[in-house]
N, C-alpha and C positions, 0 to 999 in steps of 0.2 A: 504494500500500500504506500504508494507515494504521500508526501506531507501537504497538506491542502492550505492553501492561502489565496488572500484577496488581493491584486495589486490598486495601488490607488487609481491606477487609470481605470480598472475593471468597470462595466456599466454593471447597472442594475442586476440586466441578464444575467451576466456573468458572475457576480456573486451570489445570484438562486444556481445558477448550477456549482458551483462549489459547493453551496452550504450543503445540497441536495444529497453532493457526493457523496460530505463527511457524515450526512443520517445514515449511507448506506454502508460506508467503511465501517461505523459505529456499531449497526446491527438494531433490531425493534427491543427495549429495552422491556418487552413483555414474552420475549423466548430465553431472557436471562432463566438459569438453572438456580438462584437464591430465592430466599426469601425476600428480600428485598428488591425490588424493582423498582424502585425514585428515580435512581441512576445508577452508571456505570461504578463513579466513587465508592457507592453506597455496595452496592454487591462484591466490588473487591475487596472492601474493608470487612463485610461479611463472611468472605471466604476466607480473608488475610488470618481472620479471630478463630477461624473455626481448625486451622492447621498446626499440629502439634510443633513446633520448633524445639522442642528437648524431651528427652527423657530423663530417668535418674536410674543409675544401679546400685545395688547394695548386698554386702559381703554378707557371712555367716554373723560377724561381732558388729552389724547394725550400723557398720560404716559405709558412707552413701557418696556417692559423686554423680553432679549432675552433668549429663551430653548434650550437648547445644550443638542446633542446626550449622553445619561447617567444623566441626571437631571429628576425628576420629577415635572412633571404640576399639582400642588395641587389645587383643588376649596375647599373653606371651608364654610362650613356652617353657617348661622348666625341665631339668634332670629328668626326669621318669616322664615327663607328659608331654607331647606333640598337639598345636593346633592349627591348622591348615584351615584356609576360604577357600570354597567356590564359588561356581554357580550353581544356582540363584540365588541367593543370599541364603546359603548356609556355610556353617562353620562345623567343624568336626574336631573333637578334643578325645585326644585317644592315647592310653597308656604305652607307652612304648613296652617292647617285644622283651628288651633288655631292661632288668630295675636294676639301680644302682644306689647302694648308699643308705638303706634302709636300717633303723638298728634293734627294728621289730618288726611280726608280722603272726596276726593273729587269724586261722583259717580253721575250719572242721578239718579238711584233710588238703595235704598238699599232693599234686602227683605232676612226675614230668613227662607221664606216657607211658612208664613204667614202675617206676618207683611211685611208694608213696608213704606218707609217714602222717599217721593218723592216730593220736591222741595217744603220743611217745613211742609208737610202734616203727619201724621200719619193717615193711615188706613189698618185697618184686624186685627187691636190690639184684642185679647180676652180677657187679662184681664190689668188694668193698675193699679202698684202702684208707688207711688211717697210718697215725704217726704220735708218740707220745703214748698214754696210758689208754689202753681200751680195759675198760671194766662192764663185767656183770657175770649174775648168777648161772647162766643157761645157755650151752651151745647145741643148737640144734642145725640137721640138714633133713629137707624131705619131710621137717616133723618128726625126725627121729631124734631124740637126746642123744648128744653127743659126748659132752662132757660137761662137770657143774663145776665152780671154781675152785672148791678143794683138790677135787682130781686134777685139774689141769696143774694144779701147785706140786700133786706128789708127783705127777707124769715131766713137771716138769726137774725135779727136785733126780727122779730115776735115771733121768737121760742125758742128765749133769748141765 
C-alpha cells in the first residue's frame, strides 16, 4: 500500500479520490475481528491488552523469574542431563547414557542386562573381581555350598 496524501495543488476531485483510497486501504471498521469497532486505535489497543508479553517460571524452592517478550528461556545442561530444541517448539531433557559423579543412589533393584543387585544381593554376576578384603559367610556355585568361612580358614590354614 502506497502512503496517500493530498498535494496543495490537488482539486476537490482529487482529494475525494485519495480520501476514498485510504477508506479502502483502511478496510470497513465493522469486519474488524475485536470487540471494539470505534476505530482502528481502539481495536489494536484491544488486541495490544489482550496478548501475553511475559510469563514467569518457578523452581522447586518457590524461586521465580519473570520472561518478557524479547528475552530468551535458556535450559542448560549439566553433568548427567542433556537438553536439546527442536521442532516445533519442543525441548527434550534427557539423562545421559553415562552418570557420573553420583555419591548415592537409591533403587528396588539395579541390573545392567545381566547383573543385578537387589536388596544387598548380587546375582547373574558372570565373572567377579575384587581387590583388598572380600568377606562373608557362604560360598556357593549352582546353589550348591561350597565352602562357609571357617573352612575356607582351615582349607586355607592346610594348604599353607
Amino acid at each position: 500500500m502506497a502512503i496517500r496524501s493530498v498535494a496543495v495543488t490537488n482539486t476537490l476531485d482529487g482529494f475525494r479520490t485519495t480520501f476514498n483510497s485510504l477508506g479502502t486501504d483502511v478496510g470497513d471498521l465493522a469486519s474488524l475481528g475485536t470487540t471494539d469497532k470505534t476505530s482502528i486505535v481502539a481495536a489494536v489497543n484491544e488486541i495490544n491488552s489482550a496478548v501475553t508479553t511475559a510469563f514467569t517460571i518457578a523452581d522447586d524452592t518457590s524461586t521465580t523469574q519473570q520472561i518478557n517478550s524479547g528475552d530468551v528461556f535458556r535450559i542448560s545442561s549439566g553433568n548427567n542431563i542433556t537438553a536439546t530444541v527442536s521442532s516445533t517448539d519442543t525441548m527434550t531433557v534427557a539423562l545421559n547414557s553415562t552418570v557420573t559423579g553420583l555419591t548415592s543412589l537409591t533403587a528396588t533393584t539395579l541390573t545392567d542386562g545381566t547383573l543385578s543387585i537387589n536388596s544387598g544381593s548380587i546375582s547373574s554376576a558372570v565373572n567377579v573381581t575384587a581387590s583388598g578384603t572380600v568377606e562373608g559367610n557362604v560360598i556357593t556355585e549352582n546353589s550348591v555350598r561350597i565352602a562357609t568361612q571357617p573352612f575356607a580358614i582351615a582349607q586355607s590354614i592346610a594348604l599353607g
